[in-house]
py3Dmol code that shows the C-alpha trace and the ligand (Angstrom):
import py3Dmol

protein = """\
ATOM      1  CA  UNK A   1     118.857  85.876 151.347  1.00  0.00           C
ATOM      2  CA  UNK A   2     119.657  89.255 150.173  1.00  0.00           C
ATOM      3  CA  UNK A   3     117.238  91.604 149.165  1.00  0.00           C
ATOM      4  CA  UNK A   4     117.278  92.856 145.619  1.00  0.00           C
ATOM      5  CA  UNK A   5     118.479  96.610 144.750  1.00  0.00           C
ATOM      6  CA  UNK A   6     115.912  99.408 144.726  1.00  0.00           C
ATOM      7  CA  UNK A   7     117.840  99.958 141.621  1.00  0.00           C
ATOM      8  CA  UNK A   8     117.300  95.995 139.997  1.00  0.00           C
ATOM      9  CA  UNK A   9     114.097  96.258 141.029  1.00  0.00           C
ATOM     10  CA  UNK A  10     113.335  99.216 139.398  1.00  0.00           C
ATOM     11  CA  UNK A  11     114.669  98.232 136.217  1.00  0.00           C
ATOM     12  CA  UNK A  12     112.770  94.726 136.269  1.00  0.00           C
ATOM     13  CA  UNK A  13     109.393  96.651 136.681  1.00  0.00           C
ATOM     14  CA  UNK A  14     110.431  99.204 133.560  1.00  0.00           C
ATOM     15  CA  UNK A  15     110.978  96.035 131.800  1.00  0.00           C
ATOM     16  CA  UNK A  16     107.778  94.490 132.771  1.00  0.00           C
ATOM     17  CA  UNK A  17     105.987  97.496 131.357  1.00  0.00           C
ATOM     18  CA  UNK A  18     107.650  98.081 128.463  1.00  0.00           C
ATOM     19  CA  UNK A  19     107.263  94.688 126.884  1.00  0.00           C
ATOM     20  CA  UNK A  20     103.888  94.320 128.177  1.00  0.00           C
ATOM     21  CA  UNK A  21     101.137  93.614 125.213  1.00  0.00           C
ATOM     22  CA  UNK A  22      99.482  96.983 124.516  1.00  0.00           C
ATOM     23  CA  UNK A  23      96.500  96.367 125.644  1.00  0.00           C
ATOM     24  CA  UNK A  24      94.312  99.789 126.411  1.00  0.00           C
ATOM     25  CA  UNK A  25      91.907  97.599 128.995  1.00  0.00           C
ATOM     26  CA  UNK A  26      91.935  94.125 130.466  1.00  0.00           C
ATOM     27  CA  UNK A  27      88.646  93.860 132.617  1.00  0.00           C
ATOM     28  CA  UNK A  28      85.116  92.511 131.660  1.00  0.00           C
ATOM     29  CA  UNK A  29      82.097  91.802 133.115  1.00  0.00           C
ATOM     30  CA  UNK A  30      80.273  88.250 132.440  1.00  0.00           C
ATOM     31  CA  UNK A  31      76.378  88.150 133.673  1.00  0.00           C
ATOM     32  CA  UNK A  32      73.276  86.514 132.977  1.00  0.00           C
ATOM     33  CA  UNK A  33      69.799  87.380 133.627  1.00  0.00           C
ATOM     34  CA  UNK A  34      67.270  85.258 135.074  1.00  0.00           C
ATOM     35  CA  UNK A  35      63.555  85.707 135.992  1.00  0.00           C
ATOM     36  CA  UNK A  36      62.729  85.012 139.463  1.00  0.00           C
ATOM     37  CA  UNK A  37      59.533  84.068 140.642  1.00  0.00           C
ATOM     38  CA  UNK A  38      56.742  81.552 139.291  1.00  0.00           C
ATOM     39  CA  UNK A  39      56.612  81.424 135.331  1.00  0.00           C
ATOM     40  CA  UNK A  40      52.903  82.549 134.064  1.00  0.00           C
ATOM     41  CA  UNK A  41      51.874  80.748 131.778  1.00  0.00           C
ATOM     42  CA  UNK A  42      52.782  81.601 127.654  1.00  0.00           C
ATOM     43  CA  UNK A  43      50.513  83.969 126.120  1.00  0.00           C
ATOM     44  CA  UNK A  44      48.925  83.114 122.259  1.00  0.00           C
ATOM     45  CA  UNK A  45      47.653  85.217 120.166  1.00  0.00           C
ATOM     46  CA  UNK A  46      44.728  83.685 117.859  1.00  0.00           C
ATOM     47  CA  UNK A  47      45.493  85.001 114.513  1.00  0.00           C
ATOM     48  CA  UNK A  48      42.069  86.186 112.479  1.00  0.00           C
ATOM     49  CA  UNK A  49      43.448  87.544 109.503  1.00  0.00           C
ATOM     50  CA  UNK A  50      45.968  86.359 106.613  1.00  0.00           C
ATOM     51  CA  UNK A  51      46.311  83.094 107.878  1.00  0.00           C
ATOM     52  CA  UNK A  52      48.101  81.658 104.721  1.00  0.00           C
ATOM     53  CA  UNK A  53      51.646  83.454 106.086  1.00  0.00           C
ATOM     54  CA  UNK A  54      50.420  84.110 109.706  1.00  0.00           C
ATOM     55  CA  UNK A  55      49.406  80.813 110.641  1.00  0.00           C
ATOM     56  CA  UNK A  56      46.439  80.403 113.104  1.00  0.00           C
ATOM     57  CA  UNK A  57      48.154  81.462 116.273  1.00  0.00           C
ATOM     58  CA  UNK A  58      50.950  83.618 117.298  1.00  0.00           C
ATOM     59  CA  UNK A  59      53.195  83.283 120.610  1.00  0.00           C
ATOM     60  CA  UNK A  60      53.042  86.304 122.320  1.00  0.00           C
ATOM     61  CA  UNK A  61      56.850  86.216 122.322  1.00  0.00           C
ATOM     62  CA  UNK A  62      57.039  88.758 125.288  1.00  0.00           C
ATOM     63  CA  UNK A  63      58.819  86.547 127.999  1.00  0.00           C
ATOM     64  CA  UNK A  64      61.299  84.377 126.688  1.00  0.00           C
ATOM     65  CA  UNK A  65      62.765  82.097 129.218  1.00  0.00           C
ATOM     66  CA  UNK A  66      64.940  78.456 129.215  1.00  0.00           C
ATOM     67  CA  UNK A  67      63.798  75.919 131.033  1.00  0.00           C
ATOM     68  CA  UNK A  68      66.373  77.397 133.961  1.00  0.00           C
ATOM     69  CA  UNK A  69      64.210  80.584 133.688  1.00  0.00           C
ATOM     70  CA  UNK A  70      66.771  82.383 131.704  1.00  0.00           C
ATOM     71  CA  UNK A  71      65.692  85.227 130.234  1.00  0.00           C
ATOM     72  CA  UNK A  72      66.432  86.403 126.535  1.00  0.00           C
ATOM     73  CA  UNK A  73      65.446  89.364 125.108  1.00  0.00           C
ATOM     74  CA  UNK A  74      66.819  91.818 128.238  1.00  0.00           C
ATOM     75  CA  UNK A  75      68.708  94.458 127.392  1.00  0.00           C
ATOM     76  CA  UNK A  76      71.739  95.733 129.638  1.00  0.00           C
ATOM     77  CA  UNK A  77      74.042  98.624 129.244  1.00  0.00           C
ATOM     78  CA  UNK A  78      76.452 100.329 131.542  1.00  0.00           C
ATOM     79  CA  UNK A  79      75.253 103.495 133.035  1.00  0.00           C
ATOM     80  CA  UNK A  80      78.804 104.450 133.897  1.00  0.00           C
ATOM     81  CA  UNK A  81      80.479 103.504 130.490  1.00  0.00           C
ATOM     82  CA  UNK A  82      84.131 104.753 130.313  1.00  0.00           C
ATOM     83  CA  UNK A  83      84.750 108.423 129.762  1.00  0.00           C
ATOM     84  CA  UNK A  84      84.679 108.654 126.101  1.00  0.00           C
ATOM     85  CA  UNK A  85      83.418 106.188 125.297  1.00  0.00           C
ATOM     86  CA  UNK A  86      80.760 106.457 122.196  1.00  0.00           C
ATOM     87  CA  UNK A  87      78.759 104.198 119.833  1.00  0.00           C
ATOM     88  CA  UNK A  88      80.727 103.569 116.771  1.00  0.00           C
ATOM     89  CA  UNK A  89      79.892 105.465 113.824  1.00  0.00           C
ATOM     90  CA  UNK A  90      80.803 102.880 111.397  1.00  0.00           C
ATOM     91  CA  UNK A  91      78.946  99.711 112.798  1.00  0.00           C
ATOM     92  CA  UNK A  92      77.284  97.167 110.860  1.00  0.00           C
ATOM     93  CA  UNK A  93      74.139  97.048 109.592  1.00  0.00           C
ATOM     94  CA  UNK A  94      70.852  97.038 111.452  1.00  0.00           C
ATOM     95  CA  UNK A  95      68.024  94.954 110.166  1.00  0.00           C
ATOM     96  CA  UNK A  96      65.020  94.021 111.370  1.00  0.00           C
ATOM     97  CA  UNK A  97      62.609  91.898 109.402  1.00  0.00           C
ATOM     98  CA  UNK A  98      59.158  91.039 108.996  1.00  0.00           C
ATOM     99  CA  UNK A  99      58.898  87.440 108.915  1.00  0.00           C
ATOM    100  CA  UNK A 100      55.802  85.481 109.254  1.00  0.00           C
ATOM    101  CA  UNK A 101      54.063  87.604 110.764  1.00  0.00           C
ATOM    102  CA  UNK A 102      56.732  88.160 113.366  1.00  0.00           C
ATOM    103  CA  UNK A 103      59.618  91.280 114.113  1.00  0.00           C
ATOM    104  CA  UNK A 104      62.596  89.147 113.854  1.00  0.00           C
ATOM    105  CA  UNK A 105      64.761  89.765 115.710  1.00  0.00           C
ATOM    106  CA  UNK A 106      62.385  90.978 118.149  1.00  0.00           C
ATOM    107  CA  UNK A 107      65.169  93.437 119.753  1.00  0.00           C
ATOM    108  CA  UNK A 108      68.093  95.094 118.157  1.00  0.00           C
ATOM    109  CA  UNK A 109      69.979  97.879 119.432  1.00  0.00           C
ATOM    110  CA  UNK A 110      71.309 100.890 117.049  1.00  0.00           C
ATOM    111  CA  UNK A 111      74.410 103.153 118.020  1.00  0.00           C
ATOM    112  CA  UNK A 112      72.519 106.883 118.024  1.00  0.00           C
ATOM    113  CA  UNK A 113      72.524 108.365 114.752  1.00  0.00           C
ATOM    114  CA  UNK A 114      72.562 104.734 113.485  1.00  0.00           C
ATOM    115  CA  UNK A 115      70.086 103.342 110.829  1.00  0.00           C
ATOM    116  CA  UNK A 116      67.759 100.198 111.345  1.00  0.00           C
ATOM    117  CA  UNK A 117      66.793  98.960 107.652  1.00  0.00           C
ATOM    118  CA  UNK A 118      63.182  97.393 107.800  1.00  0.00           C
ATOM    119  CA  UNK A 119      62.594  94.605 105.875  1.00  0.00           C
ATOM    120  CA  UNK A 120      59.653  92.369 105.173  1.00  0.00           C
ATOM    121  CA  UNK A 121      60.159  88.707 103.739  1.00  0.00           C
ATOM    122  CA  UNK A 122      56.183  87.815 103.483  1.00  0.00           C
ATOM    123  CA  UNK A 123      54.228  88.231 100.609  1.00  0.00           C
ATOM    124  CA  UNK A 124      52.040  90.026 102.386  1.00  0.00           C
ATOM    125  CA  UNK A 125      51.258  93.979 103.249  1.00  0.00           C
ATOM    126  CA  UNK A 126      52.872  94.879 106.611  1.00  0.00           C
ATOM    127  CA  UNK A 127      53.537  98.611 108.040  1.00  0.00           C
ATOM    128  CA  UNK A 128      55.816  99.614 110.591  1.00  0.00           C
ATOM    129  CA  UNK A 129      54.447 102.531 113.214  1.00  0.00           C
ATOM    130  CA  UNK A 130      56.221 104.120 116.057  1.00  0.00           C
ATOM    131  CA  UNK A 131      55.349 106.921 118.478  1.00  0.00           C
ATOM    132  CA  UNK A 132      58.606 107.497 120.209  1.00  0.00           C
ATOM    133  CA  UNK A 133      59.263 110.512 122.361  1.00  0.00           C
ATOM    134  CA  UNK A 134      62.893 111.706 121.460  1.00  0.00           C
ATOM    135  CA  UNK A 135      63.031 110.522 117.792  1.00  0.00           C
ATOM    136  CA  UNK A 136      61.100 111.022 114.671  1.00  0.00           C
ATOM    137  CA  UNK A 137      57.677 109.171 114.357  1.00  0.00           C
ATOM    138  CA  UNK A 138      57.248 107.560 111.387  1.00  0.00           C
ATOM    139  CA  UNK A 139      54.207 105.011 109.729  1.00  0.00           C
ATOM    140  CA  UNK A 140      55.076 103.288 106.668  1.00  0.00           C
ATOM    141  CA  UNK A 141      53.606 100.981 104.455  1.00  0.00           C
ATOM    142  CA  UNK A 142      55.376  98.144 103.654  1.00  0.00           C
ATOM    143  CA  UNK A 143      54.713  96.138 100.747  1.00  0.00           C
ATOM    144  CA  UNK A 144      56.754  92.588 100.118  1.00  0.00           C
ATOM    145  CA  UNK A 145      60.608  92.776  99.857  1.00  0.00           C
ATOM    146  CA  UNK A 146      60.846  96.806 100.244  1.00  0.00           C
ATOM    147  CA  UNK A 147      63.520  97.919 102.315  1.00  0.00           C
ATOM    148  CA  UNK A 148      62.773 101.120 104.901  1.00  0.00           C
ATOM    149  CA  UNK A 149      65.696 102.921 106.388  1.00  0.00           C
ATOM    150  CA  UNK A 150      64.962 104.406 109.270  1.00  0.00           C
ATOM    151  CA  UNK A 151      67.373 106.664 111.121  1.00  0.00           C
ATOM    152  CA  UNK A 152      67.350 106.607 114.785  1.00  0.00           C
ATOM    153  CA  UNK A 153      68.860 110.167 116.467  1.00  0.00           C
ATOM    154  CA  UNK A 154      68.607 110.088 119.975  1.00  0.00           C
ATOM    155  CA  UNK A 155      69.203 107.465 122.450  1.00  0.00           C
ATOM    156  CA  UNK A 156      65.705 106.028 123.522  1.00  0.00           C
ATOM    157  CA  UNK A 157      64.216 102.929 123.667  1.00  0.00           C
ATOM    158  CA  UNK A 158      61.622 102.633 120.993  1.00  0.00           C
ATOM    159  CA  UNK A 159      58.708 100.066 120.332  1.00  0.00           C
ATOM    160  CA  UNK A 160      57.585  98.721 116.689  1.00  0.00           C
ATOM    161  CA  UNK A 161      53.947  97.752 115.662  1.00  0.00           C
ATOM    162  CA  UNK A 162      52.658  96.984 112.459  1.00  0.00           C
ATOM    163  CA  UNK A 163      49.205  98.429 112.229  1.00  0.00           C
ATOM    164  CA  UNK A 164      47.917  95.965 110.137  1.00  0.00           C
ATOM    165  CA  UNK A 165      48.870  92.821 112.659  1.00  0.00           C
ATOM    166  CA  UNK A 166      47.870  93.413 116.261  1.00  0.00           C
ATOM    167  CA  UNK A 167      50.253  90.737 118.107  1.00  0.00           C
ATOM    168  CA  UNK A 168      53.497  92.168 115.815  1.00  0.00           C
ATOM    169  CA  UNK A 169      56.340  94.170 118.290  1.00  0.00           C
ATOM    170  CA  UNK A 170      59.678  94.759 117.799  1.00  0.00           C
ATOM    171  CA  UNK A 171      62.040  97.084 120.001  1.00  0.00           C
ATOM    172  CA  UNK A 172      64.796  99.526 118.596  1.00  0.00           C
ATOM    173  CA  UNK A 173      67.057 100.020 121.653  1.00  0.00           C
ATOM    174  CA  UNK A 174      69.161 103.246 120.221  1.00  0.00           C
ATOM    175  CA  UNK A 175      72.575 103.468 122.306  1.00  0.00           C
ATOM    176  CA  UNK A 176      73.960 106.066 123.870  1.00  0.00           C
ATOM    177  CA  UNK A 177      77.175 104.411 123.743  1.00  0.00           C
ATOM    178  CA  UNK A 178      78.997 100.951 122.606  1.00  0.00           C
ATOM    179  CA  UNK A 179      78.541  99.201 126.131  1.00  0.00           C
ATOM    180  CA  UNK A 180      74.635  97.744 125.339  1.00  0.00           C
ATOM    181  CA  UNK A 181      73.999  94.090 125.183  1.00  0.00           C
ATOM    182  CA  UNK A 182      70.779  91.952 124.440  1.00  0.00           C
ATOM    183  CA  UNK A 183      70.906  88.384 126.356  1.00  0.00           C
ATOM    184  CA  UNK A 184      70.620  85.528 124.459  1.00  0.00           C
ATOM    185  CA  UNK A 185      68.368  82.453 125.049  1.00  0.00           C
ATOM    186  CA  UNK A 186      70.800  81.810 128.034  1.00  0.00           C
ATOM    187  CA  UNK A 187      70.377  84.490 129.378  1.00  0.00           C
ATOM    188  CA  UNK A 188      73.475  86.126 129.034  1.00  0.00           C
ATOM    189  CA  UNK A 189      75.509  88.771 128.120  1.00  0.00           C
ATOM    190  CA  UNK A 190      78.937  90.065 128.114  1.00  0.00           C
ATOM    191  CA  UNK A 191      81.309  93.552 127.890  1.00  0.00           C
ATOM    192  CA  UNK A 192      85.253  93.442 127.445  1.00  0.00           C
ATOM    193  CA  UNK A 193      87.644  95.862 126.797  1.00  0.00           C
ATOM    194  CA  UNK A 194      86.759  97.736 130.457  1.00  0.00           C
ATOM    195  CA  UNK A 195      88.985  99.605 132.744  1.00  0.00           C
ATOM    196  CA  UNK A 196      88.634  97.723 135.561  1.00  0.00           C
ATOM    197  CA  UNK A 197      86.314  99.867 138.203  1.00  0.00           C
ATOM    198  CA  UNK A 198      82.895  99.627 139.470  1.00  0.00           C
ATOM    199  CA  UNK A 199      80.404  99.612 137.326  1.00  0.00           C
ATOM    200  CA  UNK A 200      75.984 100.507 137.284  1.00  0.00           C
ATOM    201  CA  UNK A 201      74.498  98.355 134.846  1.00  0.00           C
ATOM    202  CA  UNK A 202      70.896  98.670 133.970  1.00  0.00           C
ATOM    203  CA  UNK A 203      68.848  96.407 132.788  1.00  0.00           C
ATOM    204  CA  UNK A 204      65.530  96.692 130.436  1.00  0.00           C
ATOM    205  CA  UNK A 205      63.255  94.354 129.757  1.00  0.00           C
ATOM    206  CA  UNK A 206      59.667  94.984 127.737  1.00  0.00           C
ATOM    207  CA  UNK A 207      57.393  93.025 129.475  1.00  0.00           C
ATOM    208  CA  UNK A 208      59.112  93.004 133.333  1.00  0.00           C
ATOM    209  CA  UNK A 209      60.663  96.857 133.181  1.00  0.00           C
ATOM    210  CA  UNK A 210      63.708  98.263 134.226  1.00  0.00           C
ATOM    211  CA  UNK A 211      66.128  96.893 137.324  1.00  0.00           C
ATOM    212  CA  UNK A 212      69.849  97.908 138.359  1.00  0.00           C
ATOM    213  CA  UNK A 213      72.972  95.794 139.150  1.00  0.00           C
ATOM    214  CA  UNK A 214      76.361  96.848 140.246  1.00  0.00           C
ATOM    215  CA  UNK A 215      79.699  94.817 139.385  1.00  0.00           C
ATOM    216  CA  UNK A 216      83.371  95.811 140.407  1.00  0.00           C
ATOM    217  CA  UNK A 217      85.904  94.442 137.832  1.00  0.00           C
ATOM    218  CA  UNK A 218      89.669  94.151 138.119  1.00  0.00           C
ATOM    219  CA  UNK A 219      92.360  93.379 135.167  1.00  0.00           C
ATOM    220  CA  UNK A 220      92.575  89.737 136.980  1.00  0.00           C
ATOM    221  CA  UNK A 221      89.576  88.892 137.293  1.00  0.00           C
ATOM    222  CA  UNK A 222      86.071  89.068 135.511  1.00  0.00           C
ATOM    223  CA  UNK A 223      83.535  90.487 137.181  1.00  0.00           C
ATOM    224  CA  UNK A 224      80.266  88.154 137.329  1.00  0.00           C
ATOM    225  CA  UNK A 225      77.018  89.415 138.076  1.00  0.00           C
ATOM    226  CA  UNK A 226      73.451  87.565 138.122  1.00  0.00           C
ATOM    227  CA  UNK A 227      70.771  90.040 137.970  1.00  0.00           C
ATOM    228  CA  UNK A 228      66.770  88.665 138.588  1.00  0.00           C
ATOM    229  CA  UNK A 229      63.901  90.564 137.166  1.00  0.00           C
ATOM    230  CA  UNK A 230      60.248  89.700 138.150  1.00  0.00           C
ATOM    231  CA  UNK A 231      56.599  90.596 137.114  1.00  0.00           C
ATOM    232  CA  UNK A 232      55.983  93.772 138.092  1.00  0.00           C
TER     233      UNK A 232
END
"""
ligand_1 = """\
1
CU
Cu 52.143 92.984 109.821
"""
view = py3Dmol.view(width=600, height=400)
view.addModel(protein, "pdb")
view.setStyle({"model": 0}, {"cartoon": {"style": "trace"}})
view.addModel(ligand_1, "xyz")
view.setStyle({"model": 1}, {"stick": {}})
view.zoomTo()
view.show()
């Protein structure tokens, strides 16, 4: 059999290219996070005060994990996110609400610069407080159905209370970039639109810290990555 022309050849691959979909990246990464080790046992919280939209007793909500020890709530973001790569300024809306007695969702992330919208659903008096080292502090009152804005500058990772409700958290995760994920109640999480490369992810979690995976990726193929946290 005769081999094609250099010339053929070269004409078939200009072809290939130039009716190839324009697509600026192909690769992903696909991962899950799971806790390793025995499961402690699930913390409540005895509720003392404004039982009639509290309830009695609160789940500590802190380690959230499927029956295959999946764990929701972690938060994973590349360290090495593509050169220019930044969190987009036009994203949709933050909110986090205060809803029986509970930060819900319990974790939301915020491109910096971004605003997180406090709400409260209970007719009840909550407050939001945070203490955070790179961003503004704030402590607000926050009366039934009022809606706080809160603008979130630098990337950090920055912890809720309300004052008034001992067992109430919530986390702002503010991004330094548009590569963060939180992992569902299967644990997992996902990022497309990658050149494909080797690739630092870390991964945050409030109750069991901070660990680090790596993941290589090519256009063909997705790169999967399971990543255990434990007690610390
Ligand atoms: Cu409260």
């Amino acid at each position: 059999m005769r081999r094609m022309p250099f010339a053929g050849g070269l004409s078939a691959l200009l072809f290939g290219l130039l009716c190839a979909p324009v697509i600026s990246h192909g690769a992903a990464i696909k991962g899950k996070v799971i806790f390793a080790g025995p499961v402690p046992a699930q913390k409540k919280v005895d509720v003392t005060i404004d039982q009639y939209v509290c309830g009695t007793q609160k789940d500590a909500g802190d380690l959230l994990l499927s029956p295959q020890k999946e764990l929701r709530n972690a938060v994973v973001w590349l360290e090495n996110a593509p050169a220019g790569t930044v969190a987009p300024a036009e994203s949709a809306k933050v909110e986090m609400d205060q809803n029986g007695c509970t930060f819900i969702p319990r974790v939301v992330i915020v491109p910096a610069g971004g605003t997180v919208d406090f709400l409260n659903s209970d007719r009840l008096l909550h407050n939001i407080h945070a203490t955070p080292k790179l961003n503004a502090s704030f402590n607000r009152t926050q009366p039934k159905s009022r809606t706080i804005p809160i603008t979130f500058d630098k990337p950090e990772i920055v912890r809720i209370n309300c004052d008034l409700h001992s067992w109430m958290a919530g986390w702002v995760v503010v991004a330094a970039h548009q590569y963060y994920a939180i992992t569902g109640a299967d644990g997992q999480f996902a990022f497309d639109n990658l050149p494909s490369g080797q690739y630092n992810l870390q991964v945050w979690h409030e109750r069991l810290g901070t660990t680090r995976a790596s993941v290589a990726i090519t256009d063909q193929q997705a790169g999967r990555v399971t990543v255990e946290m434990k007690s610390p």
